[in-house]
PyMOL Python script that loads the backbone (N, CA, C, O; Angstrom):
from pymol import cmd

cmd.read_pdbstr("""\
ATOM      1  N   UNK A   1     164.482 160.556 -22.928  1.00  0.00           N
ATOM      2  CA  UNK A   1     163.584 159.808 -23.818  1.00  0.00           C
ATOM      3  C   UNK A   1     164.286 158.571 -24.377  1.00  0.00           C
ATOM      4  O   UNK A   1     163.789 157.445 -24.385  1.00  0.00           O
ATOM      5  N   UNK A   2     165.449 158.887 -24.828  1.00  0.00           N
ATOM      6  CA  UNK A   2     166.159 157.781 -25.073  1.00  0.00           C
ATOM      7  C   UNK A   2     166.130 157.086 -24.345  1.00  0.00           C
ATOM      8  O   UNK A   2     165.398 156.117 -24.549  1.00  0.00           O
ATOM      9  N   UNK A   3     166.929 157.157 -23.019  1.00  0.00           N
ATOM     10  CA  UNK A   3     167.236 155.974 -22.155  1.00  0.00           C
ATOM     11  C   UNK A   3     165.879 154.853 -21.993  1.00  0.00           C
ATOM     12  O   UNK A   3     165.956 153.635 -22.153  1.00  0.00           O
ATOM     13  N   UNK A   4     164.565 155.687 -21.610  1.00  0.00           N
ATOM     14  CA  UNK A   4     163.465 154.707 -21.376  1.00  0.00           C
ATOM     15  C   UNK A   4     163.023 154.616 -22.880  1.00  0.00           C
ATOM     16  O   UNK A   4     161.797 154.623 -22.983  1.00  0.00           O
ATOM     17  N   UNK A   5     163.559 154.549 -23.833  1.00  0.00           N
ATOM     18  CA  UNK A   5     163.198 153.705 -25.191  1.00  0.00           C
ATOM     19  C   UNK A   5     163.792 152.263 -24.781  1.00  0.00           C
ATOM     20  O   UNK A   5     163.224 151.192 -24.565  1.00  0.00           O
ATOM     21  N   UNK A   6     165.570 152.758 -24.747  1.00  0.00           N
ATOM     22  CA  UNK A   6     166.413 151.518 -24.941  1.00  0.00           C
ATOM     23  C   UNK A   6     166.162 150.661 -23.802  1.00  0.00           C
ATOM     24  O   UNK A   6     166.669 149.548 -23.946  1.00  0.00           O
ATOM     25  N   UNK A   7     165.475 150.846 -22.606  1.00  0.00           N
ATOM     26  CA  UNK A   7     165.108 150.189 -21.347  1.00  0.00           C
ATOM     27  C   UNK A   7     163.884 149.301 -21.844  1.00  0.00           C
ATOM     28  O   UNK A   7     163.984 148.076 -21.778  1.00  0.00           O
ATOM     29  N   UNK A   8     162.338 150.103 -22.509  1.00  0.00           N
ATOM     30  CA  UNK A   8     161.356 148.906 -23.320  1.00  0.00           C
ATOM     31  C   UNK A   8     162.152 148.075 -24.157  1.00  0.00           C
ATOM     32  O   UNK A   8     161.859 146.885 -24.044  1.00  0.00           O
ATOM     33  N   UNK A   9     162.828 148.260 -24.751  1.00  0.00           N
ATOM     34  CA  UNK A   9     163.492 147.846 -25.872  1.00  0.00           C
ATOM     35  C   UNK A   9     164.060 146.214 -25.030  1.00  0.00           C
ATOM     36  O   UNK A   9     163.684 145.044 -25.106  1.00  0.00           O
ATOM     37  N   UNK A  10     164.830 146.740 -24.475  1.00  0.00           N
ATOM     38  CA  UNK A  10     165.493 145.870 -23.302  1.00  0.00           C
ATOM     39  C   UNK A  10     164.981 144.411 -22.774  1.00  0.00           C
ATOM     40  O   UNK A  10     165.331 143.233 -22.851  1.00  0.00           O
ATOM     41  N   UNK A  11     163.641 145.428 -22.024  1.00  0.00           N
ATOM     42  CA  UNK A  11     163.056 144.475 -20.696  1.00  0.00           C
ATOM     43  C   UNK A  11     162.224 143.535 -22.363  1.00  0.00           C
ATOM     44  O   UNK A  11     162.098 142.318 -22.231  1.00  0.00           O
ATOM     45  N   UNK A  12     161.850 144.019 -23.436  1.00  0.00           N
ATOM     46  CA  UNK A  12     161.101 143.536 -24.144  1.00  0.00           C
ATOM     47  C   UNK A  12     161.890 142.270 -24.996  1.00  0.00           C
ATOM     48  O   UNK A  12     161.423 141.132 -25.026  1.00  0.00           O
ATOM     49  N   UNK A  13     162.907 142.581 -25.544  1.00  0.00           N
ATOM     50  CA  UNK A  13     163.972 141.180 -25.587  1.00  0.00           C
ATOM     51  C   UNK A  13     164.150 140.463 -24.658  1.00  0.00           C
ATOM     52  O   UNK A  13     164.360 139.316 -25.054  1.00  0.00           O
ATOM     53  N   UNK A  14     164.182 140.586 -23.237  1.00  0.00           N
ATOM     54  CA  UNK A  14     164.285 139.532 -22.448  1.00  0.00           C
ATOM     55  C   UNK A  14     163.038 138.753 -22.551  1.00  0.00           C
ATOM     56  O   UNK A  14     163.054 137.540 -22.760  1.00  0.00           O
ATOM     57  N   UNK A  15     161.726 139.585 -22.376  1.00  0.00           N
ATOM     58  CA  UNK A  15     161.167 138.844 -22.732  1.00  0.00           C
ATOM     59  C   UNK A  15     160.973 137.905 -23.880  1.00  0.00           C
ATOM     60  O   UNK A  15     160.613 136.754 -23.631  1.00  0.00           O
ATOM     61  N   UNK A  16     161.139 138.215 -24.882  1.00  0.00           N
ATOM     62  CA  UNK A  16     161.296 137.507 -26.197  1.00  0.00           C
ATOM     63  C   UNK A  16     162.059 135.744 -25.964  1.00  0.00           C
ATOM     64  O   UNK A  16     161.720 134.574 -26.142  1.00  0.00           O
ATOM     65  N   UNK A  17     163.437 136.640 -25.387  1.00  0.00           N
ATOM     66  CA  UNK A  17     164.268 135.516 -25.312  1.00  0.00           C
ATOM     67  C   UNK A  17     164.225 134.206 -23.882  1.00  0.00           C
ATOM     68  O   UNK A  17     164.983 133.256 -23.687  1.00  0.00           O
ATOM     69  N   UNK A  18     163.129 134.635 -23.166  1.00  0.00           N
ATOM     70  CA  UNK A  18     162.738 133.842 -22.200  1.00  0.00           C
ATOM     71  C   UNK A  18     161.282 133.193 -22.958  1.00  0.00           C
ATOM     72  O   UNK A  18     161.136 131.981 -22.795  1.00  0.00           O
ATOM     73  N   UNK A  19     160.236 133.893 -23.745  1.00  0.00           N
ATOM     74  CA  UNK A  19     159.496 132.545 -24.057  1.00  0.00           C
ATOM     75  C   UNK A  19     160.041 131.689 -25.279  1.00  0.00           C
ATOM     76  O   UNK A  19     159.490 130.655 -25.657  1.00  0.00           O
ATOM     77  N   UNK A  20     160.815 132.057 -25.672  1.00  0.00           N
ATOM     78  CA  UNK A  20     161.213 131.303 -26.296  1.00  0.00           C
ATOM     79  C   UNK A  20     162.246 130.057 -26.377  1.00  0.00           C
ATOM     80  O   UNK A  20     162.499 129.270 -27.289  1.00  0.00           O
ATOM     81  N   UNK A  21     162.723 130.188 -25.103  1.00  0.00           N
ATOM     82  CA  UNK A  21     163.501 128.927 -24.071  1.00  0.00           C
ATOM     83  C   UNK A  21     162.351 127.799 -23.906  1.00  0.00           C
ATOM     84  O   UNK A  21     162.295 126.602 -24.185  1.00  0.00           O
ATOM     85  N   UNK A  22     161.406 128.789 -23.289  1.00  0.00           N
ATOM     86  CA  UNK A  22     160.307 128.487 -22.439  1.00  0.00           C
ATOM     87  C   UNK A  22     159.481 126.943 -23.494  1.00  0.00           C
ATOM     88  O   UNK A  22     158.986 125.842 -23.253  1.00  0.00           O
ATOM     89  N   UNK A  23     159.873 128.088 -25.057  1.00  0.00           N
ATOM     90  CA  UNK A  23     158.463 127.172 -26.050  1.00  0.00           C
ATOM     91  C   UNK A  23     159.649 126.079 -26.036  1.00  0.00           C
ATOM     92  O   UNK A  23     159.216 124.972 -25.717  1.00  0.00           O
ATOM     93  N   UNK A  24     161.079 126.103 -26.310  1.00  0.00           N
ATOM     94  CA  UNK A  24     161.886 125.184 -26.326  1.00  0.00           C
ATOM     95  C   UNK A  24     161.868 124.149 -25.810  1.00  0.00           C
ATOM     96  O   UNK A  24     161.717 123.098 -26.433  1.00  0.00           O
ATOM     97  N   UNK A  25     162.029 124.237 -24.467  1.00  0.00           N
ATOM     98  CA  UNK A  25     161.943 123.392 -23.565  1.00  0.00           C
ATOM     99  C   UNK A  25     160.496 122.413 -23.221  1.00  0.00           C
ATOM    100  O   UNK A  25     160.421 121.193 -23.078  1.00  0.00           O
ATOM    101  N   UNK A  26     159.589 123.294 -23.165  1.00  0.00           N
ATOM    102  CA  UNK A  26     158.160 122.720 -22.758  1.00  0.00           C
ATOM    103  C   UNK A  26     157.823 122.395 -24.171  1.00  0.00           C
ATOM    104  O   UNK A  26     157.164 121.358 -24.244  1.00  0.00           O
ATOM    105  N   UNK A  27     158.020 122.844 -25.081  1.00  0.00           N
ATOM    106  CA  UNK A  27     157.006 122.033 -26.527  1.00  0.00           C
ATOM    107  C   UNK A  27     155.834 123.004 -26.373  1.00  0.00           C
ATOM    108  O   UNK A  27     155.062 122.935 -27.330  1.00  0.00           O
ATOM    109  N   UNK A  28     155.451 123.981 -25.338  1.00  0.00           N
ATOM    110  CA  UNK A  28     154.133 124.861 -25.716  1.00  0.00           C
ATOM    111  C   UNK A  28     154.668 126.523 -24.966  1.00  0.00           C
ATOM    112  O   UNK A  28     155.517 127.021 -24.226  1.00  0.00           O
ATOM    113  N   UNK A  29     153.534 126.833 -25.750  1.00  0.00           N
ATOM    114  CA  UNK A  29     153.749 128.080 -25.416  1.00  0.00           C
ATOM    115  C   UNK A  29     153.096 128.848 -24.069  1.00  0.00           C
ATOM    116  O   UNK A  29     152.291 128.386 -23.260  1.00  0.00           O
ATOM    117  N   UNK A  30     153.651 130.035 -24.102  1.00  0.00           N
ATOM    118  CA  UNK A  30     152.659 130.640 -22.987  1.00  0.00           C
ATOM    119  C   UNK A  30     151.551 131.039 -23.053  1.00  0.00           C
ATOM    120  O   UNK A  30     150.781 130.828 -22.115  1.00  0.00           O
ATOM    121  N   UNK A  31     151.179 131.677 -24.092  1.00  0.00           N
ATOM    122  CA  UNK A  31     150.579 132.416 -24.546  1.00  0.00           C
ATOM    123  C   UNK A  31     149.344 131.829 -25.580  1.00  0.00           C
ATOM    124  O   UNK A  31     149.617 130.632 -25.667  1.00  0.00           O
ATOM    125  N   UNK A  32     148.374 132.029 -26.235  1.00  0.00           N
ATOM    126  CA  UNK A  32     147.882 131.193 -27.254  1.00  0.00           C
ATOM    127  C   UNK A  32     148.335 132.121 -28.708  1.00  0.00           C
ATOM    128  O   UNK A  32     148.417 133.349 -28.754  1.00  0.00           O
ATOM    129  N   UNK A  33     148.623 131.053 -29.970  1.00  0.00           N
ATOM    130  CA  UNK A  33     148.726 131.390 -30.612  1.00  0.00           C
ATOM    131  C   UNK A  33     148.564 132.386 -31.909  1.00  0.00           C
ATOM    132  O   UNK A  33     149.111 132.626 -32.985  1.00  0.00           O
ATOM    133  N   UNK A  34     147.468 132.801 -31.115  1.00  0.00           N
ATOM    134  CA  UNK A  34     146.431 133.963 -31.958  1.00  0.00           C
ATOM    135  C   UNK A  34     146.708 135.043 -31.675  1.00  0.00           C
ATOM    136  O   UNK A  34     146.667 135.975 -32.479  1.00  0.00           O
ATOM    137  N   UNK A  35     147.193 135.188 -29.968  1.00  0.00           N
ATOM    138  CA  UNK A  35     147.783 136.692 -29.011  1.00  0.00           C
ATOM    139  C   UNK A  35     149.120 136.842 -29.970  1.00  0.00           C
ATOM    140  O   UNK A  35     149.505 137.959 -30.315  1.00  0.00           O
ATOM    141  N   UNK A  36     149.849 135.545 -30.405  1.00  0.00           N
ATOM    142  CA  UNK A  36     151.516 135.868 -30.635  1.00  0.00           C
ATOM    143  C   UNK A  36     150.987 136.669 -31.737  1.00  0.00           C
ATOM    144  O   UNK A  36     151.142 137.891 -31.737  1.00  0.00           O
ATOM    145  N   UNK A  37     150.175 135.865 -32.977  1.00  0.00           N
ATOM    146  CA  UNK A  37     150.534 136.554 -34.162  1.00  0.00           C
ATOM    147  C   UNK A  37     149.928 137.790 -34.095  1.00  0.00           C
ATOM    148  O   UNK A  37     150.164 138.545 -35.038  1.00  0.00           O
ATOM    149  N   UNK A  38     149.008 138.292 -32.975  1.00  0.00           N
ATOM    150  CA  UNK A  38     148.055 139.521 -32.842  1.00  0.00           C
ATOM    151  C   UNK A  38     149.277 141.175 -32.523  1.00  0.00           C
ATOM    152  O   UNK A  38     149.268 142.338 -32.927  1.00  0.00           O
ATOM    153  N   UNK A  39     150.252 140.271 -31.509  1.00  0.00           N
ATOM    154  CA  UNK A  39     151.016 140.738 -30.721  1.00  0.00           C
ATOM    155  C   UNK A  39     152.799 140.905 -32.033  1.00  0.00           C
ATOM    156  O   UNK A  39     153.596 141.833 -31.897  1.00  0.00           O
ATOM    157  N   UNK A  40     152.905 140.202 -32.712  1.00  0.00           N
ATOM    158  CA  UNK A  40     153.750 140.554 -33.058  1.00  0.00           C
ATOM    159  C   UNK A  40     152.797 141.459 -34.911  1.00  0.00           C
ATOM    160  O   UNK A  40     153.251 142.515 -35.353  1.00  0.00           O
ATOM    161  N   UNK A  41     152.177 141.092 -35.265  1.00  0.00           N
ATOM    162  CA  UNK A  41     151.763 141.858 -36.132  1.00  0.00           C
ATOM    163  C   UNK A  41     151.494 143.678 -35.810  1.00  0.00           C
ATOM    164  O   UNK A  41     151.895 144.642 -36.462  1.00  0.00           O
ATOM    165  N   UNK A  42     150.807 143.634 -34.768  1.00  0.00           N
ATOM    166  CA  UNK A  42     151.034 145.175 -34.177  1.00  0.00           C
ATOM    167  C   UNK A  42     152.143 145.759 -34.140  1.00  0.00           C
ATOM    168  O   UNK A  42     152.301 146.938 -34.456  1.00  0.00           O
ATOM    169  N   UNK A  43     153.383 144.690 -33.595  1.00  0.00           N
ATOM    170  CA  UNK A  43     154.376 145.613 -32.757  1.00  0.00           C
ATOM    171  C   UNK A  43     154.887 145.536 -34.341  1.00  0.00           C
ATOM    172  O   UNK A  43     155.246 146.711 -34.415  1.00  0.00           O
ATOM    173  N   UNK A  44     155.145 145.054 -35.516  1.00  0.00           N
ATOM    174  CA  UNK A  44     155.139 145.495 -36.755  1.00  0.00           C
ATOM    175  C   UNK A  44     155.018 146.639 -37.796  1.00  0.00           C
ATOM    176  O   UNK A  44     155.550 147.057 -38.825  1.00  0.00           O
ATOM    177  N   UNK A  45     154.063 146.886 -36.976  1.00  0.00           N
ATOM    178  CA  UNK A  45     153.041 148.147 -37.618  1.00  0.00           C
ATOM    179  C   UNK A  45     153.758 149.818 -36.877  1.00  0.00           C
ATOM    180  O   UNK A  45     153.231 150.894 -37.159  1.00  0.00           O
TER     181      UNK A  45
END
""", "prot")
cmd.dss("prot")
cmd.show_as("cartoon", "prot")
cmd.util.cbc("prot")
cmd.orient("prot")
């Protein structure tokens, strides 16, 4: 159980840390802004 926690955990920071190059670089995002705050307010909760 552990291991496939720390594996979401994982693949889910990479993601993090790739759109956020992403918003860096390009000036926009991937995503629209309503999914981010939808998407990080959940994973909050």
């Amino acid at each position: 159980y552990m291991v496939a926690a720390n594996a979401i955990v994982g693949v889910y920071s990479f993601f993090e840390m790739g759109a956020a190059l992403w918003e860096m670089l390009n000036g926009s995002t991937i995503v629209p802004e309503t999914i981010q705050l939808w998407f990080d307010f959940t994973h909050d909760q």
